[in-house]
C-alpha positions as CSV (number, residue, x, y, z in Angstrom):
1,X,-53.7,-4.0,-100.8
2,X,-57.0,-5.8,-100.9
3,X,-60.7,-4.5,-101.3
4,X,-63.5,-7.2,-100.0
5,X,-64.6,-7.6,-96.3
6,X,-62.1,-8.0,-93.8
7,X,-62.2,-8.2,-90.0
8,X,-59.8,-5.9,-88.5
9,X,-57.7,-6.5,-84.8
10,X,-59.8,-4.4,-83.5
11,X,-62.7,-6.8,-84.6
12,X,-64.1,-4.0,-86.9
13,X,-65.0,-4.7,-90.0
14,X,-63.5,-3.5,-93.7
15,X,-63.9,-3.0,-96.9
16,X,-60.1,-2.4,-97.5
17,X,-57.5,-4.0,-96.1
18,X,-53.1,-3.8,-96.6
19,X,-51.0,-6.7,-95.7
20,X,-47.9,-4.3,-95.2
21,X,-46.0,-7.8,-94.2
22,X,-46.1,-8.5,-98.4
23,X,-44.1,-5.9,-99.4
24,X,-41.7,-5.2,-96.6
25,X,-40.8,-9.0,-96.6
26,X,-39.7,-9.2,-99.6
27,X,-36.7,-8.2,-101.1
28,X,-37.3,-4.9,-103.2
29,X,-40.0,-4.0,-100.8
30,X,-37.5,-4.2,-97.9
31,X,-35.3,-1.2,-99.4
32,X,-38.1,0.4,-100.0
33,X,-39.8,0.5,-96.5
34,X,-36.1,1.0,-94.9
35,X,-35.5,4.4,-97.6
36,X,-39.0,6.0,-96.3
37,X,-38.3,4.7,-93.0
38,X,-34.5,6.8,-92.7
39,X,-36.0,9.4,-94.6
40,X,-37.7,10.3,-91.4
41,X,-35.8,8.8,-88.6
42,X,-34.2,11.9,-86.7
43,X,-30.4,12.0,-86.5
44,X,-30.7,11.7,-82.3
45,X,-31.8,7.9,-82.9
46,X,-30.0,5.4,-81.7
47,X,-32.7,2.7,-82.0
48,X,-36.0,1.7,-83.8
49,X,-38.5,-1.5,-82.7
50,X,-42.1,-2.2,-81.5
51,X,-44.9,-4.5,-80.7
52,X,-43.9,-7.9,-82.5
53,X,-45.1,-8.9,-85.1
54,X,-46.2,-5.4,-87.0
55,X,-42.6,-4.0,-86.0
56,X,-40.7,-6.6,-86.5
57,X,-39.8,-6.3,-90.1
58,X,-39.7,-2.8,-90.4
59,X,-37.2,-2.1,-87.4
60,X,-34.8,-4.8,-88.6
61,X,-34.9,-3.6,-92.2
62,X,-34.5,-0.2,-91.5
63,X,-31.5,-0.8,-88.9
64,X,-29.8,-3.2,-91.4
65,X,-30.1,-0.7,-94.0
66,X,-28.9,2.0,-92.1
67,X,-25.7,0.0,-91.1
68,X,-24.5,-0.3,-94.4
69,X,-24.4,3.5,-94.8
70,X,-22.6,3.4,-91.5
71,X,-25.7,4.8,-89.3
72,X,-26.1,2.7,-86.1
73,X,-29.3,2.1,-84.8
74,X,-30.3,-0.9,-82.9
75,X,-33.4,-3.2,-83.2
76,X,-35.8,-4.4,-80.9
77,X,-38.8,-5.8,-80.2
78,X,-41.5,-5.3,-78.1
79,X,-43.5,-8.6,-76.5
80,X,-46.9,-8.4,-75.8
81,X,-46.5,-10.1,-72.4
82,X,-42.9,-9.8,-70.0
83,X,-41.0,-13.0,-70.4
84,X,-40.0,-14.4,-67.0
85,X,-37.4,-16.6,-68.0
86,X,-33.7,-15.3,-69.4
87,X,-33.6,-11.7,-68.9
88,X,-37.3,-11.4,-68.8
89,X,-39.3,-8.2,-69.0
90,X,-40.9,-6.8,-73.0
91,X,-38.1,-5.8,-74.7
92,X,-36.0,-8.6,-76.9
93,X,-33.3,-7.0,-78.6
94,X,-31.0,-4.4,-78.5
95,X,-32.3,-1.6,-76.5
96,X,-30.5,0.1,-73.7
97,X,-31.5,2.7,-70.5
98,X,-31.3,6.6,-72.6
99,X,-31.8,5.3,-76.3
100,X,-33.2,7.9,-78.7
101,X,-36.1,5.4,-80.2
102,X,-37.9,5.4,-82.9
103,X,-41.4,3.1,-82.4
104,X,-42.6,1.7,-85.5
105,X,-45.4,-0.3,-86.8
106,X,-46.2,-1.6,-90.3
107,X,-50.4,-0.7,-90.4
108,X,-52.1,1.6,-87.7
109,X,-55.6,2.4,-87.4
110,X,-55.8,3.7,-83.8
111,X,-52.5,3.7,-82.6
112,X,-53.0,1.7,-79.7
113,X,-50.1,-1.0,-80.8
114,X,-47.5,2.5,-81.0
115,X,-48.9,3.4,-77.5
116,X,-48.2,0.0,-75.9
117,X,-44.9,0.0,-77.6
118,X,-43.9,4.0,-76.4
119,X,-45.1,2.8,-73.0
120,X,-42.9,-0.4,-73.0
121,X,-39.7,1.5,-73.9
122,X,-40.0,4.0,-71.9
123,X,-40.7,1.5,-68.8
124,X,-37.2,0.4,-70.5
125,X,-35.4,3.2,-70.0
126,X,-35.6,4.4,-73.3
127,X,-37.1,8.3,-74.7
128,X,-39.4,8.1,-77.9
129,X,-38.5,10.6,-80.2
130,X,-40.6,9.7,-82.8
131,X,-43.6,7.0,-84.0
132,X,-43.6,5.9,-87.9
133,X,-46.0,3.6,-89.3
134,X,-45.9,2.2,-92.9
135,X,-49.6,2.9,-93.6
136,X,-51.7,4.8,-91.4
137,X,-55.8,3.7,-92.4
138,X,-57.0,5.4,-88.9
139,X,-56.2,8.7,-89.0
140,X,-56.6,8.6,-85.0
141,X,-53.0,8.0,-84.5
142,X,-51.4,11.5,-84.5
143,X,-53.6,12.7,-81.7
144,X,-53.5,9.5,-79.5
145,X,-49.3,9.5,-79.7
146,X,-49.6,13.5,-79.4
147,X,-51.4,13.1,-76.0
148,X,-48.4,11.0,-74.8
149,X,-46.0,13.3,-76.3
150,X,-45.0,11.3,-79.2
151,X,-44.6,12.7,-83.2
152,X,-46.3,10.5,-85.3
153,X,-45.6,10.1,-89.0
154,X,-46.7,7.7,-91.7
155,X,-45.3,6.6,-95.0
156,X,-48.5,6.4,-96.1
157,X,-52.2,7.3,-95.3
158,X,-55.7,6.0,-95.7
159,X,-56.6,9.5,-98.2
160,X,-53.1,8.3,-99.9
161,X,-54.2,5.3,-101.3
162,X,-57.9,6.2,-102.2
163,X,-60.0,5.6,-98.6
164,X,-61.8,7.7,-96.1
165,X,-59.9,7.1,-92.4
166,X,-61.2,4.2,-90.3
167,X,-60.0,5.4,-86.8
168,X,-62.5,6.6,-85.0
């Protein structure tokens, strides 16, 4: 975490900013994000992914960890645009029609990237049974996934680590 002034994906600008990709990248931080992670991955899942790149690692940490206590739950990914080459479509990874999914995300403010991701898998075939994000610095992201009839939980919030919510 990092205090200064930041521009954010939304183009807003920061006075805080987490690079969740830092600790769930490396190797004690990888356990770590994949321990909270389980901790609130229901027992119905059968797989966990989202929008590449903010997914990426904490999907495949959290299903590689899970495998060695003999839990199996696929990763995927989400693309931001369909490939139309190969098998095409959003989804690279293992994801199949009626997968219990878990969409994930390392840093939320809105929720918008956990939207675009729900939306994806379910054009996939799959039913979201829960949203998880590392950090949550938006506090906007509950009622946005709520709407669409999504749970949302975070590891961590904005009020967690010292800051008022930047969502609105």
């Amino acid at each position: 975490m990092k205090t200064g002034d930041f521009v954010l994906k939304s183009g807003r600008r920061s006075s805080w900013f987490v690079d969740s990709k830092q600790t769930v990248c490396r190797p004690d931080g990888m356990l770590l994000v994949a321990e909270a992670v389980l901790s609130m991955v229901p027992d119905v899942a059968t797989a966990i992914g989202g929008l590449t790149m903010g997914a990426d690692p904490v999907a495949f940490v959290t299903a590689g960890v899970a495998a060695t206590r003999g839990r199996r739950l696929k990763a995927f990914s989400v693309r931001r645009v369909a490939k139309d080459h190969g098998r095409g479509g959003r989804i690279s990874g293992a994801l199949d029609p009626g997968d219990q999914v878990v969409v994930t995300e390392d840093t939320v403010t809105r929720g918008t990237s956990l939207l675009e991701a729900v939306n994806a898998v379910r054009d996939a075939g799959g039913e979201v049974v829960l949203a998880v994000a590392l950090v949550d610095r938006g506090g906007t992201a509950g009622r946005l996934l709520g709407d669409a009839g999504v749970i949302f939980r975070a590891v961590v919030s904005a009020l967690d680590l010292g800051f008022d919510y930047e969502g609105a």
